[in-house]
C-alpha positions as CSV (number, residue, x, y, z in Angstrom):
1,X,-8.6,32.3,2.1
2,X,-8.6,28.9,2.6
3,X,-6.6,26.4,-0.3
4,X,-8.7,24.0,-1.6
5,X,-8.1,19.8,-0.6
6,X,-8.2,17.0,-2.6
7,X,-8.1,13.2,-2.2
8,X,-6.4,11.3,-4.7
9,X,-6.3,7.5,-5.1
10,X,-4.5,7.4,-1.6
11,X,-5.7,10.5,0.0
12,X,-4.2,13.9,0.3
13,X,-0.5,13.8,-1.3
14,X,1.8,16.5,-1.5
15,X,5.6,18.2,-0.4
16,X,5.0,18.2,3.1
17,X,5.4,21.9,4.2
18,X,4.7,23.2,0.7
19,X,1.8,21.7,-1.2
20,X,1.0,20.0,2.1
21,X,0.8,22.2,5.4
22,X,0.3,22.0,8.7
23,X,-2.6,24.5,8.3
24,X,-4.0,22.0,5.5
25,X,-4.0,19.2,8.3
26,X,-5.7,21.4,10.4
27,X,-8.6,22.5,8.7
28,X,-8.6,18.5,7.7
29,X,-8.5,17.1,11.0
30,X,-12.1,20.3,11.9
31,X,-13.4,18.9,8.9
32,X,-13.2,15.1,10.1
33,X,-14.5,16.0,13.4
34,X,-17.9,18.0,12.0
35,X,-18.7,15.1,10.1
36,X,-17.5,12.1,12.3
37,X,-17.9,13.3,15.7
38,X,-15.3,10.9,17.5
39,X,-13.5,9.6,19.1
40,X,-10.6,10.2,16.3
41,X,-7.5,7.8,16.2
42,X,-4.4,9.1,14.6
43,X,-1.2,6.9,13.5
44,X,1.6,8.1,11.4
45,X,5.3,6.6,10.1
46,X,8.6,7.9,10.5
47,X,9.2,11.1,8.4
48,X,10.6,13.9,9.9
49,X,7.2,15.6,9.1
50,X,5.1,13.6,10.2
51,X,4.7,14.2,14.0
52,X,4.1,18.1,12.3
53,X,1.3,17.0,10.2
54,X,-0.1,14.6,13.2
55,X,0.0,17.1,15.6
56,X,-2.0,19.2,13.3
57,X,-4.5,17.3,12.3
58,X,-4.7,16.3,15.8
59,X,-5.5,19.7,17.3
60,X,-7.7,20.2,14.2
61,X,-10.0,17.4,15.4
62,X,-9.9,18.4,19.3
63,X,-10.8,22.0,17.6
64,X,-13.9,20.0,16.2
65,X,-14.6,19.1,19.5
66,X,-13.4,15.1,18.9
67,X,-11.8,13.3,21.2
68,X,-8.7,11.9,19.5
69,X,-6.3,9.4,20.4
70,X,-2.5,9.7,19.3
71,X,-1.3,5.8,18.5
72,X,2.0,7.1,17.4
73,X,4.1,5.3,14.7
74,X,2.3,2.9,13.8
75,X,1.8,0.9,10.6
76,X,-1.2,1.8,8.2
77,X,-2.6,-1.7,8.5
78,X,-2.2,-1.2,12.2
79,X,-4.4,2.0,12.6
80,X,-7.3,0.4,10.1
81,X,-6.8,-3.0,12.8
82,X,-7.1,-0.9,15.9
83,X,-10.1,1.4,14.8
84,X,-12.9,-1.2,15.6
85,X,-11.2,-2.2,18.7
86,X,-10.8,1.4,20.4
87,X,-14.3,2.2,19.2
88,X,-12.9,5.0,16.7
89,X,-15.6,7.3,14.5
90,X,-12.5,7.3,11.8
91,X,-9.0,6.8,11.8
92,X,-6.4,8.7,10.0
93,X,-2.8,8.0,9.0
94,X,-0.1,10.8,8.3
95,X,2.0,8.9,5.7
96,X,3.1,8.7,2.1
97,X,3.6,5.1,1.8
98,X,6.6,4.2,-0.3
99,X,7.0,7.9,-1.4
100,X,10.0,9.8,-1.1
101,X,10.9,11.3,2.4
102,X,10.2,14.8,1.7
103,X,6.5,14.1,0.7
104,X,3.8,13.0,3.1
105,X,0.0,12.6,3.1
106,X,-2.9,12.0,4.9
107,X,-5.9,9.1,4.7
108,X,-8.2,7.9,6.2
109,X,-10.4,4.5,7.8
110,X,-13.7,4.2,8.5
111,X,-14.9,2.8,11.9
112,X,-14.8,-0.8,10.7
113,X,-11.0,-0.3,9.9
114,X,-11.6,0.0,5.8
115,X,-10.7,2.8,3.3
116,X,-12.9,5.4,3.1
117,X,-15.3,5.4,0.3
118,X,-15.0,8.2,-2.2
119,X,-18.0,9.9,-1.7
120,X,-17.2,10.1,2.2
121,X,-13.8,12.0,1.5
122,X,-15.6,14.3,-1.2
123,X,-17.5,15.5,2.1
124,X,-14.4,15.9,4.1
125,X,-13.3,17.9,1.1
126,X,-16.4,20.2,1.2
127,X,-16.1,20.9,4.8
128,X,-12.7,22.0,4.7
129,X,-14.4,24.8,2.4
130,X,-17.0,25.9,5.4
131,X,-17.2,28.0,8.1
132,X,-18.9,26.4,11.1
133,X,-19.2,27.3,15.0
134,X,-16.3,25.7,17.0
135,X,-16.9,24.2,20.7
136,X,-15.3,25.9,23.7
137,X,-14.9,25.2,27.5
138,X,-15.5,22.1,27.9
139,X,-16.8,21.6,24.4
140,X,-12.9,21.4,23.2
141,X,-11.7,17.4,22.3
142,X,-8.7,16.2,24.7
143,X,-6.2,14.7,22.8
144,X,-4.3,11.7,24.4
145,X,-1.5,8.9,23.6
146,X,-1.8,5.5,23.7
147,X,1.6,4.4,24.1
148,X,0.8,0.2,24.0
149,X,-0.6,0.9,20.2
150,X,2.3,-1.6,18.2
151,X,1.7,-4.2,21.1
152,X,-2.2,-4.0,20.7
153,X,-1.4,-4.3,16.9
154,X,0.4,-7.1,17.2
155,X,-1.7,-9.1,19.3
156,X,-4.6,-8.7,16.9
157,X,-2.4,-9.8,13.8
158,X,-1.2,-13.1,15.9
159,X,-4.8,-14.1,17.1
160,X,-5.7,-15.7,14.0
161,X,-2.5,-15.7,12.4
162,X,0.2,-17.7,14.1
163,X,2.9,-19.8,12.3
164,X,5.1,-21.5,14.7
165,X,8.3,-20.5,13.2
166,X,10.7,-22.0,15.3
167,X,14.0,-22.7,13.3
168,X,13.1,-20.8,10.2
169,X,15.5,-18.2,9.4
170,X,13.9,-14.8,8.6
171,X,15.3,-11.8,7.1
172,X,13.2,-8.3,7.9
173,X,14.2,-4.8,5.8
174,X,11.4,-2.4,7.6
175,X,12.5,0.5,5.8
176,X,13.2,2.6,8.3
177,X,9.2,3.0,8.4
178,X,6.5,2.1,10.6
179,X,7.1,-1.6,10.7
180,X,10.3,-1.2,12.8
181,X,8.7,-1.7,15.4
182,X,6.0,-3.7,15.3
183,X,7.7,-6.2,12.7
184,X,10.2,-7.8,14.6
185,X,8.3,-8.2,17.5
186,X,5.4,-10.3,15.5
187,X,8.2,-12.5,13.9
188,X,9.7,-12.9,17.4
189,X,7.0,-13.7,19.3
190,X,6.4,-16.8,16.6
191,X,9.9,-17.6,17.0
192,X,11.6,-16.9,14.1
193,X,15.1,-16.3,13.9
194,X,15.6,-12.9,13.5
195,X,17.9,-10.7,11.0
196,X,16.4,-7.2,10.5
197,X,17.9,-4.1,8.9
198,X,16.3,-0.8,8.2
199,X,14.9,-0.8,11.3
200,X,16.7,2.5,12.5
201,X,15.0,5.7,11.3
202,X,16.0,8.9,11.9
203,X,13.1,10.9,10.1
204,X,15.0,11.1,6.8
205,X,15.7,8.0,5.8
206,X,12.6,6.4,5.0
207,X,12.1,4.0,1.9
208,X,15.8,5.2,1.4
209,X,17.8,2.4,-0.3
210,X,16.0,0.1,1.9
211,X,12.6,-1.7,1.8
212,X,10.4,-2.9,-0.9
213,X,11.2,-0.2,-3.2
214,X,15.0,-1.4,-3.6
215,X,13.8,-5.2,-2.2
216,X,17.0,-6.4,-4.7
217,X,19.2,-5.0,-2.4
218,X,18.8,-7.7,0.3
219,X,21.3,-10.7,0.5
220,X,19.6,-13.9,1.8
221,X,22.8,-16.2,2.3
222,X,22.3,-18.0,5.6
223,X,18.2,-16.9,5.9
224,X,14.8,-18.9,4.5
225,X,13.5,-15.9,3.6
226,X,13.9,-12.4,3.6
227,X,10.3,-9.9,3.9
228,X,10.9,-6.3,2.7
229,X,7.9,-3.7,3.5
230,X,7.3,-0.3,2.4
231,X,7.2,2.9,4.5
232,X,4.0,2.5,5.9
233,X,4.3,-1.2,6.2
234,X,1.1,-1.6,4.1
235,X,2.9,-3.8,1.0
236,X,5.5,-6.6,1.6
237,X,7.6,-8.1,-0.9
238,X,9.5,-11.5,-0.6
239,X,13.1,-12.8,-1.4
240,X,13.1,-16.9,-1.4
241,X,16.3,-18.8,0.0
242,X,17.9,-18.4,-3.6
243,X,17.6,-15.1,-3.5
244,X,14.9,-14.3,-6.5
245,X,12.5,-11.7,-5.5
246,X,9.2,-13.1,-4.9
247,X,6.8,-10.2,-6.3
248,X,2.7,-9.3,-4.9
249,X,1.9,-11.9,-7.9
250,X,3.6,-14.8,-6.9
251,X,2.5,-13.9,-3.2
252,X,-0.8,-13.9,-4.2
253,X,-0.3,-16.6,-6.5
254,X,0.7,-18.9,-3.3
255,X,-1.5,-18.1,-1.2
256,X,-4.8,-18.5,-3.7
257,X,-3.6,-22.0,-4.2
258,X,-2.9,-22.9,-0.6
259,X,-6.5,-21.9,0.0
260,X,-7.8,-23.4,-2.8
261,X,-6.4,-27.1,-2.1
262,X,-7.2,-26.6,1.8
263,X,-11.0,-25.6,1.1
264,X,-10.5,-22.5,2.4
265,X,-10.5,-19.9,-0.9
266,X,-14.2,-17.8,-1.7
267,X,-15.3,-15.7,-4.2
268,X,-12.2,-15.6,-6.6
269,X,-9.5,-13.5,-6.4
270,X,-9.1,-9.7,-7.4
271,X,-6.0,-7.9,-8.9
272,X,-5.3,-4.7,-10.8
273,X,-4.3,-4.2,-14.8
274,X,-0.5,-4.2,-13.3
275,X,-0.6,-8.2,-12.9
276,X,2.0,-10.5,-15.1
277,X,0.0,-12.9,-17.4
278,X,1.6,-14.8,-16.3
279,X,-0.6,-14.8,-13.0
280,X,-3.3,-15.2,-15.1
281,X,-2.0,-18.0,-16.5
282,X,-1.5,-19.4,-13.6
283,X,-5.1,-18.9,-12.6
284,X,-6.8,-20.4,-15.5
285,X,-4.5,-23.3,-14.8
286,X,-5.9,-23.4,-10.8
287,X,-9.2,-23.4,-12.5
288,X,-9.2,-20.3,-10.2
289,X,-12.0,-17.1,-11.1
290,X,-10.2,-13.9,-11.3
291,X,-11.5,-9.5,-11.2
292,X,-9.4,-7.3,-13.1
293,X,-9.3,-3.8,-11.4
294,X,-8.0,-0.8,-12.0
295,X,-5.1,0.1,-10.2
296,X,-5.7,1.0,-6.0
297,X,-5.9,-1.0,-3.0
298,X,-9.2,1.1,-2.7
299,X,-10.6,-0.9,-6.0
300,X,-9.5,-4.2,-4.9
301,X,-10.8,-3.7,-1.6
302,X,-14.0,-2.8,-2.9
303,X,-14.4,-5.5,-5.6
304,X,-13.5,-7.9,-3.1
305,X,-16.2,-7.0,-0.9
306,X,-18.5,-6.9,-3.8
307,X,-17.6,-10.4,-4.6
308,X,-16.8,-11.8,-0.8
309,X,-13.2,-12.5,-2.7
310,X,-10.9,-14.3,0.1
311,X,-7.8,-12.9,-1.7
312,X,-6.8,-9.7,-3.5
313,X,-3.7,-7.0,-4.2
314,X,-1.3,-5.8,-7.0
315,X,1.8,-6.8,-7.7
316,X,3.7,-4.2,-6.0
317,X,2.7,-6.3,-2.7
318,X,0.1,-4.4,-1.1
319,X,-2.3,-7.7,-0.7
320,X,-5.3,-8.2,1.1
321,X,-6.3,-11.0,3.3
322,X,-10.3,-11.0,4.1
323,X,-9.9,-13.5,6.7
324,X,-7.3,-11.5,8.8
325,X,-7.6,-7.9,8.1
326,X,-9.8,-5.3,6.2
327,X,-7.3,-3.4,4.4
328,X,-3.4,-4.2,2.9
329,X,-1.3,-5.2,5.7
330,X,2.8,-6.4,5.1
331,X,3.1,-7.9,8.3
332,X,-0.2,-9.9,8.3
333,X,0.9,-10.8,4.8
334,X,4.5,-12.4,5.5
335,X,2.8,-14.2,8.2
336,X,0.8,-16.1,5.9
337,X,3.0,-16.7,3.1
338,X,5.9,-17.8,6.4
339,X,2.5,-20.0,7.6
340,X,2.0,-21.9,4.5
341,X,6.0,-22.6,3.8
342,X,5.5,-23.7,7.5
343,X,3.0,-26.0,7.1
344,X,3.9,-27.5,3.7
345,X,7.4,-27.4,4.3
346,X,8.4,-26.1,1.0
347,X,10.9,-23.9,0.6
348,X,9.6,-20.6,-0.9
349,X,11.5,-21.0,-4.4
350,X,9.5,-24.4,-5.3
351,X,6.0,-22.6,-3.5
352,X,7.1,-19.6,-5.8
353,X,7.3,-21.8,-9.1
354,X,3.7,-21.5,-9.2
355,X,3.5,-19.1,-11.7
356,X,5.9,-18.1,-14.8
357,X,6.3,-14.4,-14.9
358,X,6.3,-12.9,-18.5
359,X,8.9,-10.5,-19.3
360,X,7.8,-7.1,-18.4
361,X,9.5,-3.6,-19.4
362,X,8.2,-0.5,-16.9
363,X,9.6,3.1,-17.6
364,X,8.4,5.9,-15.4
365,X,8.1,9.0,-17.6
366,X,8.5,12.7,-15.3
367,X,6.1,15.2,-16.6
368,X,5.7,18.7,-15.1
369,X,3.1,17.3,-12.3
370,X,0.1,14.8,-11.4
371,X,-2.2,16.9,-13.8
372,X,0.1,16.9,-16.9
373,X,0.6,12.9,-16.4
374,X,-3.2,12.9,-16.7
375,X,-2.9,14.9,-19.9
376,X,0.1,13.8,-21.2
377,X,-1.8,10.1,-21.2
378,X,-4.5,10.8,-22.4
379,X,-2.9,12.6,-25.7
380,X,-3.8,11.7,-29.1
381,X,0.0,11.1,-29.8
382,X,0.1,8.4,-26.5
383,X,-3.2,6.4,-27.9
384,X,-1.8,6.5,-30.9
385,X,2.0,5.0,-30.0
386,X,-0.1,2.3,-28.0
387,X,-2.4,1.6,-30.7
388,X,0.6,0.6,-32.5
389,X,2.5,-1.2,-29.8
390,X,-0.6,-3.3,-29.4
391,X,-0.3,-4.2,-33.1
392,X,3.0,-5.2,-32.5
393,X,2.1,-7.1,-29.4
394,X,-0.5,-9.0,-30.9
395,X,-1.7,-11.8,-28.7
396,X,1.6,-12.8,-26.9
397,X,1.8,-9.5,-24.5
398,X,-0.2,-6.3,-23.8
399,X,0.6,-2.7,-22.8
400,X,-1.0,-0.2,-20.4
401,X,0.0,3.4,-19.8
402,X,-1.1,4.9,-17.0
403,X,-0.8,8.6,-15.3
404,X,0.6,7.8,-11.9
405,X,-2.5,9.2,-9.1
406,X,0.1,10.3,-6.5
407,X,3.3,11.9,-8.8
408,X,4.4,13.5,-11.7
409,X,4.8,10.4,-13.7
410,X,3.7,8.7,-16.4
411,X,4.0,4.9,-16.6
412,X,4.4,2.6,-19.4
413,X,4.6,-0.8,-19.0
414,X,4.8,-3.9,-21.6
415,X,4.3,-7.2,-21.2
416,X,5.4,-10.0,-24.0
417,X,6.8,-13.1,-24.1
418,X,9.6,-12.2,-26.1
419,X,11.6,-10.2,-23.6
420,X,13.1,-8.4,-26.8
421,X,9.9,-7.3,-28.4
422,X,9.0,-6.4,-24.8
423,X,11.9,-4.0,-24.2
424,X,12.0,-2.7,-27.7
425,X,8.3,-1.8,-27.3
426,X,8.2,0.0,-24.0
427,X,11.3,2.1,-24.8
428,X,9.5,3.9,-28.1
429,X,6.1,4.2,-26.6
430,X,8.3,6.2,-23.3
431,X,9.9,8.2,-26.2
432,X,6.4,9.3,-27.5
433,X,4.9,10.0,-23.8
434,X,8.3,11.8,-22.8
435,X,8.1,13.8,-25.8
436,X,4.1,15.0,-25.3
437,X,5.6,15.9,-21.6
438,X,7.8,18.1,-23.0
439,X,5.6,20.0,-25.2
440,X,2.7,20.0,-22.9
């Protein structure tokens, strides 16, 4: 009997090898062919599981009778770029982003390189559920590598996007994800002078202690700038020449006001509920129009399309740049933020000082799993500890509690000016969720 599939915010989530299997992959990758056809492009990062996953979904999409072509490890970003360019029907990535090693996932891109709508992965999800003839003889998809896939990347992110970087001192943590790779040869080819750690993986050690997730971990004495991306190289975070972590905010925060002042900035800019006010704050000041969305690249992206919005992402640095690619990319990102220090000569603390950042308390409450953090924040006893902390709050700061859509978490974050208030605040409101979690 076939278990049933479901795409979350970022596609299909789980333990790979026990809430995700190589048999689920499979029946995915049968699925994806009966609806798209191909040919089918497959990228992945560097988890252990990964290449078990691919290789499913892989033969899952010949078994559909698609033609699919194996790009290897490959950033996220770098699988959406190369879609268009090698004609795909749909591209898919086997990766969990900035989760833990042990999980893994699988999403996909539409021909054009962008996240697939909703209703498109509903279908994929109804599929799985059927029975339908498969091809033989020559019916059957060939599956085949294209080993030049991070070069072809590459090229495509430095066609319109090429800082001359000679002299500057840059810092790259990859994570020991996809960007190893592909990372360090975009910032040498610019001529940058290279640094870059967590750029051996060895299947395990992914996102661990390394990359944007631990991004204070990263020493700057003697660089410019350091860039720290995720797993799947689809986020980037910055560290300035001082040493201060420059957050998605700020990034975006620069780069909306470069455009702006060079003529160059359309359709306002889009973030999610997570932003600072102070990014806010900083926009009204700009005189800049702003969309709130909720959070997920896939709501920006969409909203920014809606609006032709230039500029867009969340604060965790997953930010997307309409002029250079169609979904999140980190390594088209630090190329822009490295062109406009470039070009304006500014180190990145003064570029940086764009913005004030509120003080913001975030505690990650663990409930049973992704459906009890749904529960848990919806409970009478959460709305009712945050219709109190928004009393408390008053105009000065604001609080959102959120189920997490990929783990078992529930998050809580506050936002005040009085970093006191703002701690004090957070800390009961987790004691109420954590204590719903419990008895749920």
């Amino acid at each position: 009997m076939r278990r049933g599939i479901s795409f979350g915010t970022d596609g299909v989530r789980g333990v790979a090898n026990r809430t995700l299997l190589p048999e689920d992959a499979l029946e995915i990758g049968l699925a994806t062919a009966r609806l798209f056809g191909g040919p089918v492009i497959l990228g992945r990062d560097t988890r252990l599981s990964g290449g078990m996953l691919a290789g499913s979904l892989a033969a899952g999409a010949a078994g559909g009778g698609a033609r699919v072509v194996d790009l290897g490890i490959l950033p996220t970003p770098g699988v959406a770029a190369l879609a268009p360019r090698l004609g795909a029907a749909v591209a898919g990535v086997v990766s969990a982003s900035h989760n833990p090693f042990p999980d893994n996932g699988i999403k996909f891109f539409s021909a054009e390189g962008r996240k697939l709508p909703a209703e498109r992965e509903r279908e994929i999800e109804e599929h799985v559920a059927e029975d339908f003839p498969r091809p033989t003889g020559d019916g059957v998809g060939a599956v085949e590598r294209l080993d030049e896939a991070v070069e072809l990347y590459v090229e495509a992110a430095l066609e319109r996007l090429f800082p001359p970087a000679g002299g500057v001192k840059v810092l790259l943590d990859c994570a020991n994800g996809a960007a190893f790779e592909a990372a360090p040869l975009a910032f040498s080819r610019i001529g940058a002078g290279l640094t870059v750690v967590g750029d051996d993986p060895d299947g395990t050690n992914i996102n661990a202690g390394c990359g944007s997730t631990h991004v204070e971990k990263l020493d700057t004495i003697g660089h410019d700038v350091a860039f720290a991306f995720d797993g799947d190289a689809d986020r980037v975070l910055a560290v300035d020449e001082r040493g201060d972590v420059v957050d998605g905010d700020k990034i975006l925060a620069i780069l909306v006001r470069d455009l702006a002042e060079r003529g160059a900035f359309a359709g306002g800019v889009v973030v999610t509920v997570m932003s600072n006010l102070g990014f806010f704050k900083a926009m009204d000041a700009l005189d800049i129009p702003y969309e709130v969305t909720p959070v997920g690249d896939r709501h920006v992206a969409e909203a920014m399309a809606r609006s032709g919005a230039s500029v867009g992402g969340e604060q965790s640095g997953h930010v997307i740049l309409s002029e250079h690619a169609t979904t999140g990319d980190g390594i088209v990102t630090a190329l822009a933020l490295l062109d406009v220090m470039v070009r304006t000569g500014k180190p990145l603390s003064e570029l940086a000082a764009v913005m004030d950042v509120y003080p913001q308390k975030l505690i990650n409450v663990e409930v049973e799993d992704p459906a009890a953090a749904k529960s848990v924040a919806a409970s009478e006893e959460a709305g009712r500890a945050v219709s109190e902390a928004e009393a408390r709050l008053g105009t000065e700061g604001r609080i959102l509690l959120r189920p997490s859509g990929t783990e078992p978490l529930v998050r809580v974050m506050v936002e005040h000016a009085n970093e006191t208030v703002c701690r004090e605040v957070c800390e009961k409101v987790a004691e109420v969720v954590a204590g719903v979690g419990v008895e749920a």
